[in-house]
N, C-alpha and C positions, 0 to 999 in steps of 0.2 A: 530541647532546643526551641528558641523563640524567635521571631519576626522582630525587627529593629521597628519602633513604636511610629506610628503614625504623629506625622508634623514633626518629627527626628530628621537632623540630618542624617542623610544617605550615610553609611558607612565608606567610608574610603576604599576606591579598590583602583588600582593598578593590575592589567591585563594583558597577555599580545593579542592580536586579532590575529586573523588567519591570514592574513599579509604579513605577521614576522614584525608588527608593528606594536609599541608598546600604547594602552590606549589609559588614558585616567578618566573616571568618574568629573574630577574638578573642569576638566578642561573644556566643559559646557554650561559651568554655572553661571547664571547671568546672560548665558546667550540663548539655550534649548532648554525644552526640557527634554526631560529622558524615559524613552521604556527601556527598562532592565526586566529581564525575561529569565530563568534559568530550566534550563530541561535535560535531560537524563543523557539522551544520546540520538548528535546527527545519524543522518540516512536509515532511522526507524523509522516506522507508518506515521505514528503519531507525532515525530520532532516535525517532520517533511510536511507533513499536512498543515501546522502551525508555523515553519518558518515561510511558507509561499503564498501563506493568507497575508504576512508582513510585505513579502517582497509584495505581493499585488495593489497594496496597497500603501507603499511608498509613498508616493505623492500626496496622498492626504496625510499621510506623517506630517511630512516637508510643511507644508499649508499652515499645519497647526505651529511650528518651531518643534518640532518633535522628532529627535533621533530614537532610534532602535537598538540597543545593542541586548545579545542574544549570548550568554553563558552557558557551557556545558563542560565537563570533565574530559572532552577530547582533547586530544593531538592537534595542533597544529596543520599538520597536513591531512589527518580526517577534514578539520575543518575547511581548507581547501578543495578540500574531494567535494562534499557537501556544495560547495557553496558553486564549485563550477557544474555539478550534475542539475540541481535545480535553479542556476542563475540569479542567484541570491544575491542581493544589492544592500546589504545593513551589515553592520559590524558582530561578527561572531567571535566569540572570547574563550580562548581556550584556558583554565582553572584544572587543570591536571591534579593537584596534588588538594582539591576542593576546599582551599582556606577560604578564597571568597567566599563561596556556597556556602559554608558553614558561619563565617560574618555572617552571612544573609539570614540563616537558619533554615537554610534549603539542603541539608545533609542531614537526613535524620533517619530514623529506621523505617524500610517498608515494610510489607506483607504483600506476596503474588503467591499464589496457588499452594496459600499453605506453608509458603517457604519466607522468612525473613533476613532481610537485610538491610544496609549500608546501602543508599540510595541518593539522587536529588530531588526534593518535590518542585514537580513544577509549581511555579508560583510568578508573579510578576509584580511588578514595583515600578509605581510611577510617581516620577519625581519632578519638582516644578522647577523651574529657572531658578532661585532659592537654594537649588539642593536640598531642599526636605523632602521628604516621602508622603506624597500628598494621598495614596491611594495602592491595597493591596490586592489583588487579586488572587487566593491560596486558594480559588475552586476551578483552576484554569479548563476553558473548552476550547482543545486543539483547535476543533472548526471555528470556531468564534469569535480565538481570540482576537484579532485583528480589531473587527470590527466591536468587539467588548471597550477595550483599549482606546479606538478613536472616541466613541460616543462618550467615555466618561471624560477623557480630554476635552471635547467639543462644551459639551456639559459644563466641568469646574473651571477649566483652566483657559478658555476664550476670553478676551475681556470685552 
């Protein structure tokens, strides 16, 4: 499995958010750009710790033209649970059946304690108003990401 190539458009994806809302990739091209984020599983240490460094840091999304939107193989109403326990204000995308994930090439085999499987790597993808994939992120730091994400935005994508 491989990552969609840098300066590529964004692969196509059509999603629900955790509102029951259908969300598309296109429908910011030319206006945002976009963090696309994908990670294993809400209300784990690790998802929670990296979706509330996004929520905190909202408004410098916004600033930049920069949505969030946050993929994981949840349910729908996981995602809801999720997003009303820690207050969560960016769009989360429930990919159940991991076609996205696997577009993306974030469905690949892991390794934990010895045991392997069927997985999603976290990984992140930022995409510029274009809809190309200007930048990947595949060493993601739960703690950091946030601010990993603004500073490379601030950095390439400011004019």
């Amino acid at each position: 499995m491989s990552f969609p190539k840098l300066g590529a458009v964004a692969p196509a994806l059509t999603l629900v958010n955790q509102r029951g809302e259908k969300v598309s990739l296109k429908q910011f091209r030319g206006e945002k750009n976009v963090v696309l984020y994908f990670y294993p599983k809400a209300m784990t240490p690790g998802c929670t710790v990296q979706a509330c460094g996004i929520r905190d840091s909202y408004a410098e999304f916004a600033e930049l033209d920069t949505v969030v939107m946050a993929v994981s193989p949840d349910s729908v109403e996981r995602l809801i649970k999720f997003e009303d326990k820690q207050e969560l204000n960016f769009t989360l995308l429930s990919d159940e059946d991991n076609k996205v994930t696997a577009k993306y090439g974030c469905w690949d085999l892991k390794k934990f304690m010895g045991r392997e499987y069927m997985g999603v790597l976290r990984t992140t993808f930022i995409i510029g108003k274009d809809g190309k994939i200007k930048h990947i992120i595949d060493k993601v730091k739960t703690k950091t990401h946030h601010q990993d994400s603004l500073d490379w935005i601030r950095d390439n994508l400011t004019d």
